[in-house]
C-alpha positions in Angstrom: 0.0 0.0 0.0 1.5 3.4 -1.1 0.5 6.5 0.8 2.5 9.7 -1.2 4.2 12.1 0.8 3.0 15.3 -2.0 -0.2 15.1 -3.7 -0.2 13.4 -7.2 -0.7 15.5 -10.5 -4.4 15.9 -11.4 -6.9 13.6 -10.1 -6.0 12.3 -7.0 -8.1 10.2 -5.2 -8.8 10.0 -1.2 -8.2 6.7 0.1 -10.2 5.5 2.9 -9.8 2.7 5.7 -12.4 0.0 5.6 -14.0 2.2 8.5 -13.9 5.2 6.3 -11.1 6.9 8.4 -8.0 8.1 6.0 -5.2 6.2 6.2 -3.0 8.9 7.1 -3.9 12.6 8.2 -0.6 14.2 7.7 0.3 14.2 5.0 -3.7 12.7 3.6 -4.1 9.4 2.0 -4.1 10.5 -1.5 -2.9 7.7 -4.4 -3.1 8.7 -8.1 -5.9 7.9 -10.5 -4.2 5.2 -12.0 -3.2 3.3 -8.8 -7.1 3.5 -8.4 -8.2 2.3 -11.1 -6.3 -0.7 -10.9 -7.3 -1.1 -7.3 -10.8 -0.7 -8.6 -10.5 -3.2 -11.5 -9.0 -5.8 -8.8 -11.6 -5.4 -6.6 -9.8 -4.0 -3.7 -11.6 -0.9 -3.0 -15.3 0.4 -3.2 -15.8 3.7 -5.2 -17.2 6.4 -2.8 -17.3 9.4 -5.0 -16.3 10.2 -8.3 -15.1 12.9 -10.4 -16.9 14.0 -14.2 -13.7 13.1 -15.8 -13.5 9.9 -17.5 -11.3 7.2 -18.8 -11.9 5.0 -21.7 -10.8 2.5 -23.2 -12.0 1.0 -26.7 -15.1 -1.2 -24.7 -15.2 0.6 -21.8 -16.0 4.2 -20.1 -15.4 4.7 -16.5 -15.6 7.9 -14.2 -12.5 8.8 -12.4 -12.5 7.3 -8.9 -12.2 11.0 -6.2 -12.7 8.7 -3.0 -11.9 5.2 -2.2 -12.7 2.8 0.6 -10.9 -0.3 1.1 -12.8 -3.9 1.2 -10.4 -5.1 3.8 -9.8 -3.0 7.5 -5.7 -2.2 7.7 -5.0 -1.5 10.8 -2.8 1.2 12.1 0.5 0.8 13.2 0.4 3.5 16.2 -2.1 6.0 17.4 -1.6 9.6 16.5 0.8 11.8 17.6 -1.1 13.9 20.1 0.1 17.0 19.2 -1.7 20.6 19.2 -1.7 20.3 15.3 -3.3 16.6 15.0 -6.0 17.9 18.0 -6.6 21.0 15.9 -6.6 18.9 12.8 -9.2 16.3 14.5 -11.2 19.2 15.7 -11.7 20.9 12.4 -9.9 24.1 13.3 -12.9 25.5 15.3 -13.8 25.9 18.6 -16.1 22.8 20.0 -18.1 24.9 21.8 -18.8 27.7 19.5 -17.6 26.5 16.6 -15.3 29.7 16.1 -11.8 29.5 14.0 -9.9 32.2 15.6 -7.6 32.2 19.0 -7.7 28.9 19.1 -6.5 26.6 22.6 -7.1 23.7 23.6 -9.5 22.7 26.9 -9.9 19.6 29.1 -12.9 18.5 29.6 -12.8 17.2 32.7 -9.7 19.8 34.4 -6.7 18.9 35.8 -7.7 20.0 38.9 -10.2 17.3 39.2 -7.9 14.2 37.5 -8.7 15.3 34.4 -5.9 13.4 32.1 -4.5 15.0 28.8 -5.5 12.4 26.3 -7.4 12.3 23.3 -10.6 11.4 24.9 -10.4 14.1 27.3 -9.1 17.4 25.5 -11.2 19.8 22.9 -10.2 22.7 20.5 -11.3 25.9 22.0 -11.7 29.5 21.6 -9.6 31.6 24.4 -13.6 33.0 25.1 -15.1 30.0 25.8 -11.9 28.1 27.5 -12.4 31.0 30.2 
């Protein structure tokens, strides 16, 4: 399985996990239209989405894959780095709360003060306003 570390020329296609996750965030699953249509001619992956741009061939017309899922679950090697970025990332740049974009922190749920834990499951993306 090839995951590129800059996106293809024209056409890429978003490759999904079996559970619709990408593969990778950073840099993005992305694999070049003609890695996907051989993937989608062996039956590897399901077509999610496609582009209007077509390919033919003398018997044969097919619209160019834009997202991917795979038939079979890979799992991951390691969890995230939990960094501000990936949290941000995760969070969709915007506060949870208020769904704002600018002045962005980051907010435990449950604080520190009360055992709160800094882990995934227990920190948000947050505005400064609303982390006050």
């Amino acid at each position: 399985m090839q995951v590129l570390s800059h996106p293809p020329s024209g056409w890429p296609c978003l490759v999904l996990n079996a559970d619709f996750r990408p593969l990778s965030y950073y840099p993005l699953s992305l694999w070049p239209w003609q890695e996907v249509i051989k993937a989608v001619f062996l039956d590897r992956v399901d077509v999610v989405s496609t582009y209007d741009q077509e390919v033919h061939s003398p018997s044969f017309a097919m619209r160019l894959p834009s997202v991917v899922s795979l038939k079979h679950y890979v799992p991951q090697d390691r969890p995230p780095a939990f960094t501000r970025f990936n949290l941000f990332l995760r969070d969709a740049f915007s506060c949870q709360y208020c769904r704002a974009g600018e002045d962005l922190t980051f907010d435990h749920v449950v604080p520190r003060s009360r055992g709160g834990r800094t882990t995934w499951e227990n920190i948000v993306t947050a505005c400064a306003r609303c982390n006050l």
